[in-house]
Each structure stands twice: as C-alpha cells, then as structure tokens.
Short mmCIF file of the C-alpha atoms (twelve columns), coordinates in Angstrom:
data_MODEL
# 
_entry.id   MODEL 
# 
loop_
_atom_site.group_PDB 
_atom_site.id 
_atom_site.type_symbol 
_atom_site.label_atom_id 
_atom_site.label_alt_id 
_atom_site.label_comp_id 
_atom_site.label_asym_id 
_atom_site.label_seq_id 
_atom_site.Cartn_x 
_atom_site.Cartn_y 
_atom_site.Cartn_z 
_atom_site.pdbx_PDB_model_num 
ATOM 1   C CA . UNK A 1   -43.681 49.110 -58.847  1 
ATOM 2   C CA . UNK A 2   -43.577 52.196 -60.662  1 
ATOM 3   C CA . UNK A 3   -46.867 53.618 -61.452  1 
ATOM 4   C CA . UNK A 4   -46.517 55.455 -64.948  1 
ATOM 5   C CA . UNK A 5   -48.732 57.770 -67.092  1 
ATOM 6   C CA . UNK A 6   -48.356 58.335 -71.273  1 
ATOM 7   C CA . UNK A 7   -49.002 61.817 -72.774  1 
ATOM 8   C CA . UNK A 8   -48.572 61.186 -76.473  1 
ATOM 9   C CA . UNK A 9   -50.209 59.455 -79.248  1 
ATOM 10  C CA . UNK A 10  -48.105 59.301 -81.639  1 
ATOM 11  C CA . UNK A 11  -45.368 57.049 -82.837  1 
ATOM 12  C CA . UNK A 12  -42.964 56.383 -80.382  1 
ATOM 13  C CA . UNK A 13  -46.172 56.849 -77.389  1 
ATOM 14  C CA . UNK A 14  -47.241 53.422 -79.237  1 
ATOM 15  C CA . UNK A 15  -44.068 51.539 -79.363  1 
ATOM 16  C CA . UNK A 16  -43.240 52.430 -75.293  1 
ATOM 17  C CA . UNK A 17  -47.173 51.569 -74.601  1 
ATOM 18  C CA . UNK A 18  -46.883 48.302 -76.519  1 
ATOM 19  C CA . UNK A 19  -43.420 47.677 -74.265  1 
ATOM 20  C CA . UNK A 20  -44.530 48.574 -71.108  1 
ATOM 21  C CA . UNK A 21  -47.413 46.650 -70.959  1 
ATOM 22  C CA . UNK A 22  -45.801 43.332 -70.111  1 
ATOM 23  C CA . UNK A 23  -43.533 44.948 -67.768  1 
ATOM 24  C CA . UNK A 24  -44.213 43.407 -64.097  1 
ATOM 25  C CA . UNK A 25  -42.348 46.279 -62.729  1 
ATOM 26  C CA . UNK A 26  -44.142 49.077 -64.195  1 
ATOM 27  C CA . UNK A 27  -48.370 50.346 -63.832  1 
ATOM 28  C CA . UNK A 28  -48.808 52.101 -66.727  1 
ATOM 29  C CA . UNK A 29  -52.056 54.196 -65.103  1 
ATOM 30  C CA . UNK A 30  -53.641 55.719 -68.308  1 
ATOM 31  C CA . UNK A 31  -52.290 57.520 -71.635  1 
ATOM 32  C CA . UNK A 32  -53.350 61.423 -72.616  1 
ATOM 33  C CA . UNK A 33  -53.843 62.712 -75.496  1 
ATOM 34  C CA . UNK A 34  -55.758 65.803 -77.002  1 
ATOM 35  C CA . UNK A 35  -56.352 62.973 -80.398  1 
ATOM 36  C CA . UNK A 36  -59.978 60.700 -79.166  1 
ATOM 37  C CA . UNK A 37  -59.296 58.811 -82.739  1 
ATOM 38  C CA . UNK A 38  -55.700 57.594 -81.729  1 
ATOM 39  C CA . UNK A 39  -56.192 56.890 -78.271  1 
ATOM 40  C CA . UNK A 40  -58.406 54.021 -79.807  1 
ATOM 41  C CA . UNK A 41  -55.384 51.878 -80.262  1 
ATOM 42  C CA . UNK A 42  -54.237 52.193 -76.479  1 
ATOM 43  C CA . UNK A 43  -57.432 50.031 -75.561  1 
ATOM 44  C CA . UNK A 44  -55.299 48.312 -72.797  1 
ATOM 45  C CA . UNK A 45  -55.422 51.153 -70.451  1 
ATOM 46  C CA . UNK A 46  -57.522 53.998 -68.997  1 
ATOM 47  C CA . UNK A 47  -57.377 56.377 -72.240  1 
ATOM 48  C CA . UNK A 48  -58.417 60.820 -71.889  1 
ATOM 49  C CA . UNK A 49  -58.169 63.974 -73.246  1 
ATOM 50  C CA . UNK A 50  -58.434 65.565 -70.098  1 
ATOM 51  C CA . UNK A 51  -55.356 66.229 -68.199  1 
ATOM 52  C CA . UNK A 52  -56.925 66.319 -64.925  1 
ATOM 53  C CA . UNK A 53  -58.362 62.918 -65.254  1 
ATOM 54  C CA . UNK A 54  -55.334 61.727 -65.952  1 
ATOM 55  C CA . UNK A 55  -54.269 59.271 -62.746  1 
ATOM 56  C CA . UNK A 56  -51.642 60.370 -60.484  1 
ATOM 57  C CA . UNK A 57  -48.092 58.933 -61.761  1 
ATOM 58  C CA . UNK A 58  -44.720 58.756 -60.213  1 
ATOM 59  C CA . UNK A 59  -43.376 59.460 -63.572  1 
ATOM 60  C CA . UNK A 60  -45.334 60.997 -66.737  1 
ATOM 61  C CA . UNK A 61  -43.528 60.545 -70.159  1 
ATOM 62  C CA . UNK A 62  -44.482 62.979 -72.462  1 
ATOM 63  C CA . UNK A 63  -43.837 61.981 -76.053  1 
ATOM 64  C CA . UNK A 64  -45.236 64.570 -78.027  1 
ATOM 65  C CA . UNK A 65  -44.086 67.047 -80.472  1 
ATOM 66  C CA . UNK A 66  -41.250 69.153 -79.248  1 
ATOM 67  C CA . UNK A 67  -43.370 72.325 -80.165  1 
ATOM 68  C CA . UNK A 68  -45.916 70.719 -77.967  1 
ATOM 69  C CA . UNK A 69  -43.933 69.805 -74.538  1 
ATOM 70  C CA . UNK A 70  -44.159 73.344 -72.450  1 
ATOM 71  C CA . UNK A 71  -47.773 73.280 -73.090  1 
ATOM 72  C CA . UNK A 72  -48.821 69.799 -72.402  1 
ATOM 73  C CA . UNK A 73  -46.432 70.038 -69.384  1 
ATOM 74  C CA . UNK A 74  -48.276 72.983 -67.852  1 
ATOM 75  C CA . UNK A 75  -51.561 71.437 -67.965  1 
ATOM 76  C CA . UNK A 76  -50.534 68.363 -65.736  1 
ATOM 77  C CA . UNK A 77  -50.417 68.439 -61.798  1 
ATOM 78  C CA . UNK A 78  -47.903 67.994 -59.252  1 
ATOM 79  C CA . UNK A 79  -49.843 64.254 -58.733  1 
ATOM 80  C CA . UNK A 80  -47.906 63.271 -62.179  1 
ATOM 81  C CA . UNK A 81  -45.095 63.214 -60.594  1 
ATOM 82  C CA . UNK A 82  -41.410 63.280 -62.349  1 
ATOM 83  C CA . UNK A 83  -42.159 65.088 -66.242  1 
ATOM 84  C CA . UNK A 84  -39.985 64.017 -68.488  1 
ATOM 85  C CA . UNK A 85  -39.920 64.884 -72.036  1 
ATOM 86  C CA . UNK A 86  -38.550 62.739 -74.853  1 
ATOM 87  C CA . UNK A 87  -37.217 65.114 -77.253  1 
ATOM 88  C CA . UNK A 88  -33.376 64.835 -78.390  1 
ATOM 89  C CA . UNK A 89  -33.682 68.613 -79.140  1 
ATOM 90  C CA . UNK A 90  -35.187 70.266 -76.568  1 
ATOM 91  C CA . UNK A 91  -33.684 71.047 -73.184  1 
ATOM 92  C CA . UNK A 92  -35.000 69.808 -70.160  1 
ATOM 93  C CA . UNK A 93  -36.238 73.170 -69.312  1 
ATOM 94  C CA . UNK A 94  -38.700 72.640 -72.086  1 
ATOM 95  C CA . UNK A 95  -40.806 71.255 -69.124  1 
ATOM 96  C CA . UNK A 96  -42.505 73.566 -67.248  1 
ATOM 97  C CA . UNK A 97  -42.929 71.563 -63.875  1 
ATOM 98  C CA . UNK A 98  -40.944 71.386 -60.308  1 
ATOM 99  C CA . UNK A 99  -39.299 68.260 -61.289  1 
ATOM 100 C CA . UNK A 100 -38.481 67.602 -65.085  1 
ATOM 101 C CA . UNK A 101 -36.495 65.133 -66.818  1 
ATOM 102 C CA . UNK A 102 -35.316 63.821 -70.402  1 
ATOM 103 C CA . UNK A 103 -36.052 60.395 -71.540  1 
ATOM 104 C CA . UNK A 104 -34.446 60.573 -75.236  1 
ATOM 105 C CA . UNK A 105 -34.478 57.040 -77.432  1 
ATOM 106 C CA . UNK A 106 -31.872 57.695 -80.006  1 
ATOM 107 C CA . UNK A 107 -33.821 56.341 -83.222  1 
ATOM 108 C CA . UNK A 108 -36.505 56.887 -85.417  1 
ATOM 109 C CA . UNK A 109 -40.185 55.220 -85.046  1 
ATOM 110 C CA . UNK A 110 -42.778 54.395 -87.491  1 
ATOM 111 C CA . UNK A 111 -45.999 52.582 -86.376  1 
ATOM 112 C CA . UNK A 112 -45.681 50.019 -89.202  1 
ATOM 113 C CA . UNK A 113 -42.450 48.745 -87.953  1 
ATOM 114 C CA . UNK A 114 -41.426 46.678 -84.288  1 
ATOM 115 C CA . UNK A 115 -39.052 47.959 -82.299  1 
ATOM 116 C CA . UNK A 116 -36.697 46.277 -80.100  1 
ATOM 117 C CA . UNK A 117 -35.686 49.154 -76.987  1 
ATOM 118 C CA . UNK A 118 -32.893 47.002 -76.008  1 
ATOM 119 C CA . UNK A 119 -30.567 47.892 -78.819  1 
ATOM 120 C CA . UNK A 120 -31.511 51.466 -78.495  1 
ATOM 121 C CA . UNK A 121 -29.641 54.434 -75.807  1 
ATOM 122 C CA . UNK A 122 -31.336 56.137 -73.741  1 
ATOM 123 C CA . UNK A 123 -29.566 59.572 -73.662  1 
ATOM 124 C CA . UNK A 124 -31.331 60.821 -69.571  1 
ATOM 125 C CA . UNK A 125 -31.121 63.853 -67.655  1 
ATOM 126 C CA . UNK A 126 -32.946 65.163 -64.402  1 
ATOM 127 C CA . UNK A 127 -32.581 67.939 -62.387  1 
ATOM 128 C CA . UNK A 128 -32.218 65.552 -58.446  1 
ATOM 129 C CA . UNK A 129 -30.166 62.728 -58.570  1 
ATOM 130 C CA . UNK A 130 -33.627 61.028 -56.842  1 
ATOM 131 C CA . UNK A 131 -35.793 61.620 -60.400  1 
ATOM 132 C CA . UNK A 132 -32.258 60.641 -62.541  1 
ATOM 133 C CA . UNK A 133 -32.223 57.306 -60.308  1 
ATOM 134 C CA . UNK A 134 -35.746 56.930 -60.807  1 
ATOM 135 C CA . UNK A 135 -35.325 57.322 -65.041  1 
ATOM 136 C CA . UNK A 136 -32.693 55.404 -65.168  1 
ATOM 137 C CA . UNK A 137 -34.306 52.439 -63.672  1 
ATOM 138 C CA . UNK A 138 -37.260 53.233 -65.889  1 
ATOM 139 C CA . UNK A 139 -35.181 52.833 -69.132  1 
ATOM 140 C CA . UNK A 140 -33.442 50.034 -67.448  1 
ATOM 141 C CA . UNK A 141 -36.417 47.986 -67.909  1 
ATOM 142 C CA . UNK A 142 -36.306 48.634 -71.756  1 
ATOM 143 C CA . UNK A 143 -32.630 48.809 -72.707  1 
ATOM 144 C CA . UNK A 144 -29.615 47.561 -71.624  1 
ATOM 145 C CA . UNK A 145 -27.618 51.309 -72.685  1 
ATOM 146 C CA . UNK A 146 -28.364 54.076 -70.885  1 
ATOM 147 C CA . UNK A 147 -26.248 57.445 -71.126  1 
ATOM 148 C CA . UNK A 148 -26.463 60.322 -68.668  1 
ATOM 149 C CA . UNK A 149 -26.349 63.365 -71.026  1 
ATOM 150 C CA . UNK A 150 -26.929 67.322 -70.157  1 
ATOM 151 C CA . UNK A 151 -29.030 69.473 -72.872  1 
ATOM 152 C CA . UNK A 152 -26.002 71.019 -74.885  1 
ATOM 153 C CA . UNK A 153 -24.356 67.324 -75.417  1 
ATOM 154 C CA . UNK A 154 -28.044 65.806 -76.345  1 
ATOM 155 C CA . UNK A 155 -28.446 68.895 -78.635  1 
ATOM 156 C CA . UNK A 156 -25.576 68.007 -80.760  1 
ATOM 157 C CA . UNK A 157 -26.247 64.493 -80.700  1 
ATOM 158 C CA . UNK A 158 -29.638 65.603 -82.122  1 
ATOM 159 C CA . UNK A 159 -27.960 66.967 -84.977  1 
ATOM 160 C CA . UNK A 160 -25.519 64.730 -85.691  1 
ATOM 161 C CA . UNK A 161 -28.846 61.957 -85.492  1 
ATOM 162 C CA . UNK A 162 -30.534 64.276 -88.202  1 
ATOM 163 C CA . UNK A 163 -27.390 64.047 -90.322  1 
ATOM 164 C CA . UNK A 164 -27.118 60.273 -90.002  1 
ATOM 165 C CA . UNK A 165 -31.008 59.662 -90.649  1 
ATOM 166 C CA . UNK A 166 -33.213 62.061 -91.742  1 
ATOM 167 C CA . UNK A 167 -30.624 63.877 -94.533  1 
ATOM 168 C CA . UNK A 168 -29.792 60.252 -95.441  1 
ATOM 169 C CA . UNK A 169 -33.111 59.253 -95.949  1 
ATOM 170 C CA . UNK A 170 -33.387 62.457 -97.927  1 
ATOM 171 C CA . UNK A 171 -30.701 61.217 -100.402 1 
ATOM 172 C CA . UNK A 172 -32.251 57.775 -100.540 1 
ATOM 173 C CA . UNK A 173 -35.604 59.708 -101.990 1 
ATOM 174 C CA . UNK A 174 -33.068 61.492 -104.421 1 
ATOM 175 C CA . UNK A 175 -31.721 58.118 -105.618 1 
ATOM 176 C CA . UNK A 176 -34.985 56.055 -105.714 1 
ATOM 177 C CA . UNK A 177 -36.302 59.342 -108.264 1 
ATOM 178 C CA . UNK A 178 -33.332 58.851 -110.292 1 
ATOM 179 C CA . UNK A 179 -33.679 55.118 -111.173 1 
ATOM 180 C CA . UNK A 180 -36.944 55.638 -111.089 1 
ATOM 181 C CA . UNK A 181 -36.788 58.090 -113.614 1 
ATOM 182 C CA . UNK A 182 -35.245 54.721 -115.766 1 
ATOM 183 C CA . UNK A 183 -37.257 52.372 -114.543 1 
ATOM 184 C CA . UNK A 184 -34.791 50.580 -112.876 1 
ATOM 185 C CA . UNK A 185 -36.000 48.879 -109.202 1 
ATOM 186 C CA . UNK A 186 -34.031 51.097 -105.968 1 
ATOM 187 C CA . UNK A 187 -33.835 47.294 -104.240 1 
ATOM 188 C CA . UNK A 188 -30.392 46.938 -106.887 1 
ATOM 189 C CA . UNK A 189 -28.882 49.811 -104.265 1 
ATOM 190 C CA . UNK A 190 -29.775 47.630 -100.896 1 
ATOM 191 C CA . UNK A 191 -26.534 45.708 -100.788 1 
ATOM 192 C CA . UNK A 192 -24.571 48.806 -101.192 1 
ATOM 193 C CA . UNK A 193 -26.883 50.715 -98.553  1 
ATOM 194 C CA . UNK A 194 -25.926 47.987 -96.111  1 
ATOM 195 C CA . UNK A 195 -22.504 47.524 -96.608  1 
ATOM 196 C CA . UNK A 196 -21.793 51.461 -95.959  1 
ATOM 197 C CA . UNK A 197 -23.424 51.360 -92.721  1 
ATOM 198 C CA . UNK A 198 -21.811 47.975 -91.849  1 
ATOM 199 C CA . UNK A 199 -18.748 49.607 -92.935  1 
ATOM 200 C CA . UNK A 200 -19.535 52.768 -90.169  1 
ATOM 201 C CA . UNK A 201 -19.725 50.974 -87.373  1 
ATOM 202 C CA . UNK A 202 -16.244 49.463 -86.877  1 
ATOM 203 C CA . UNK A 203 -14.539 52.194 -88.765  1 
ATOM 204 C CA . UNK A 204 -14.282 55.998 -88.547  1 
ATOM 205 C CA . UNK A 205 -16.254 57.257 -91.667  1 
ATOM 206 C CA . UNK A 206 -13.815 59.503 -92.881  1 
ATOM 207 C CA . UNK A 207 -11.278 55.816 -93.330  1 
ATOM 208 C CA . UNK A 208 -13.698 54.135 -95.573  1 
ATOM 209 C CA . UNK A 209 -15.301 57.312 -97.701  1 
ATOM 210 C CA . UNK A 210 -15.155 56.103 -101.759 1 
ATOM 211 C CA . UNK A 211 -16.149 57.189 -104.853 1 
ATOM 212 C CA . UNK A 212 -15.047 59.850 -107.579 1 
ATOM 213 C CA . UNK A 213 -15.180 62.748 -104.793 1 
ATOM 214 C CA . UNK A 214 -12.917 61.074 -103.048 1 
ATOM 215 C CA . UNK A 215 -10.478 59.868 -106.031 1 
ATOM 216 C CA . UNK A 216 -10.710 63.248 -107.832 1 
ATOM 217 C CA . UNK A 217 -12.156 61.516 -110.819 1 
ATOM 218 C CA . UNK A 218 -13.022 64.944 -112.667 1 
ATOM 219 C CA . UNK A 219 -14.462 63.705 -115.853 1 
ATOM 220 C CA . UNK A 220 -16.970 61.216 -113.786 1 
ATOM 221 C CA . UNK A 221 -17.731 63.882 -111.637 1 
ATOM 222 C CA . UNK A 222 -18.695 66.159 -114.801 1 
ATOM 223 C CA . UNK A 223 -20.208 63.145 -116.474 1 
ATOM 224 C CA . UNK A 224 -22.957 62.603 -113.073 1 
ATOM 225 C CA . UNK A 225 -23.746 66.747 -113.474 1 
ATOM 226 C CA . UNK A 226 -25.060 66.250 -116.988 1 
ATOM 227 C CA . UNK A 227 -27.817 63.994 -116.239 1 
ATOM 228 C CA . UNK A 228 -28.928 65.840 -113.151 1 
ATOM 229 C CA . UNK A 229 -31.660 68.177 -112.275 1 
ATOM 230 C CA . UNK A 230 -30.389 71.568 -111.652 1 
ATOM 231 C CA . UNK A 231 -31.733 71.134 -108.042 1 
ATOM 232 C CA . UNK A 232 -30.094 67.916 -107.628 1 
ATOM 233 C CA . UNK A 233 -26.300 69.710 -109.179 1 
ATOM 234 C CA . UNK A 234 -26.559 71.792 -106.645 1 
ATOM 235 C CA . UNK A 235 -26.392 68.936 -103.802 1 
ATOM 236 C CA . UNK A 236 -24.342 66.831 -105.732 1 
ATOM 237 C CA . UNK A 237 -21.734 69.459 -106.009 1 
ATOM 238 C CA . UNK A 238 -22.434 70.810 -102.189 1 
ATOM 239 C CA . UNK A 239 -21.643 67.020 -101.296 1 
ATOM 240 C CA . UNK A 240 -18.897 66.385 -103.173 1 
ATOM 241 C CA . UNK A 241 -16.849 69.380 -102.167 1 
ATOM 242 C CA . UNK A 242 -17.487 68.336 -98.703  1 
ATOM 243 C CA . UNK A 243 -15.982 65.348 -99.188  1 
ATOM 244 C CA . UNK A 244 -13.081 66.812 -101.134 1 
ATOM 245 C CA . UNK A 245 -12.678 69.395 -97.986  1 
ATOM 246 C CA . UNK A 246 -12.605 66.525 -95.472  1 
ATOM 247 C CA . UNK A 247 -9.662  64.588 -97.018  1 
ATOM 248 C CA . UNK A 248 -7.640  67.916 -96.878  1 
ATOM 249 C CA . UNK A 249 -8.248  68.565 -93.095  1 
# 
C-alpha cells in the first residue's frame, strides 16, 4: 500500500482526493494547504496548514499553482517522500527536494464537473528509475495511459494543450458575445463544436480545415470584417491568414 499525502486545494487536488479515496491500494495520509476554508471539503482525511504536521508519505503530490511549487516543495521534509509536481509547464526541477517527480494529467478541471482519470494521460518523469516505477504505478491506479515524458517534450505538449483548450475556449467567449450581441442562443453552435473535434481525432487537422479562409472566399471574408469589433478584425484576420499560410506549406 502506498501511503500518499495532497498539497493542493484547488481543482484538480479535489478531483485526485475524491479518486483516491476508494482506492484499496493507496493511504491517502492527510492533504496541505495554506487555504483553512477549502480544506473543509477534504473532510475524509487528516486536513493542515502546517507542513510539518503533515504525515510522512512515500509520495507527496503537489497540485498547486506552478508559481507556487519551489516554495511549497521547500517547506516539506525528507519524511514526504517522492515530490512530484503536477504542472505540464514546469520542469521537474521546479521541485526543490532530493527526489522529485512529474505527475502531469493532460486536461482541464473544474470543481463543478466529474472527471473520469481513466481516459486521461499521465505525461511522468522522475529523476531514479525506483521513484518513476513508483509514479507510474501510482497513475496506474487512475488511468489506463501513462506516457514517460522529459521536461522539454511536456513543455511543448503544454503549449500545444493551451492552443487546443484554453485559446479555443477563448474563441468560444468571442462567438457566444457575437450571437449574443443578436440575441440568438450559442447552444445553435454545439453540433458544429462537436463535429470539429470528432472530426480531429481520426484525421490530421490540417485534412479537414473548412470555411472561407480555406476556400479563398474574398468577398465573405470582407463581408465577416464589417460586422466586427476592431479588436475582434484583428483576430479574425490573424486567424485567417494562418490558415491561408498552412495550406501553402
């Protein structure tokens, strides 16, 4: 049994507390956090804001901030056992330990919303093949993909993730304004929304791009710039030359 201690209370320090706790396999000894208010939720456990009374571990995750890691990490002991951060950005010397390690879920996490870890990689890294073996059966427990990735790789997986998510979600906002702006309901986009990303995963994106970018469709083009914020021009005509540039490359 692996004995295992939380530093984080934030989203995803919720979603792996609520999935470790039925886990036979792991002792999840107590969760830290500097936050007394959000600790309330973690009820199951020994809860503290006191690094030193958190319980000795054989493996601390740390799911806090990435700003946040190399300070959290240098108030905990040598009794914590294997650090290892969760950031997709950060490298694993982020930690500032003798033994470190990188437990990165590939996905974003809100509170409000279940997660299933199973579907989810596990992008790991350690600095002993001992600590990597003992990650990997960690994440084992949750998913059934784990990937053994060094700091440079995870860091452009990062970005790529931030492309694929967070500047997405960005357009989404820019989209929802504009019908809303009509008052017309954004739920008339959600079959479109899912048939692009259905479309993604079988097919590289590039093969199934659409749309007057891609068809050169000038006058439509001109048309969409009229009724557009000057703000939004400028990424509708950043985004459309993009496209335009990758079908010449």
């Amino acid at each position: 049994m692996i004995k295992l201690a939380l530093v984080g209370s934030g989203n995803l320090a919720h979603h792996f507390y609520e999935s470790i706790l039925p886990l036979e396999e792991i002792q999840l000894v107590g969760v830290l956090s500097r936050n007394a208010e959000t600790l309330a939720s973690f009820d199951a456990v020994l809860t503290t804001t006191d690094p030193l009374a958190l319980p000795a571990a054989d493996l601390t995750i740390i799911a806090v901030s990435d700003d946040s890691i190399s300070k959290v990490s240098q108030k905990l002991e040598q009794k914590h056992g294997l650090l290892a951060h969760t950031s997709g950005a950060q490298t694993l010397n982020a930690i500032a330990g003798q033994r470190r390690g990188v437990c990165y879920p590939l996905q974003t996490f809100s509170k409000s919303r279940a997660v299933d870890f199973s579907t989810i990689p596990f992008c790991l890294e350690a600095e002993t093949e001992k600590d990597y073996e003992l990650l990997e059966y960690f994440c084992s427990l949750l998913t059934q993909r784990v990937v053994r990735m060094n700091s440079d790789d995870r860091k452009h997986l990062h970005l790529a993730a931030v492309y694929v998510n967070n500047f997405v979600n960005q357009l989404y906002q820019r989209a929802y304004e504009i019908l809303d702006g009509r008052d017309l309901p954004f739920d008339l986009l959600h079959p479109l929304i899912l048939e692009t990303a259905n479309k993604v995963m079988d097919n590289r994106p590039s093969d199934v791009q659409t749309g007057p970018a891609k068809r050169g469709d000038q006058g439509i083009m001109e048309a969409h710039l009229e009724i557009q914020s000057e703000a939004n021009q400028k990424i509708y005509t950043l985004l459309t030359q993009a496209i335009q540039n990758s079908q010449n490359t």
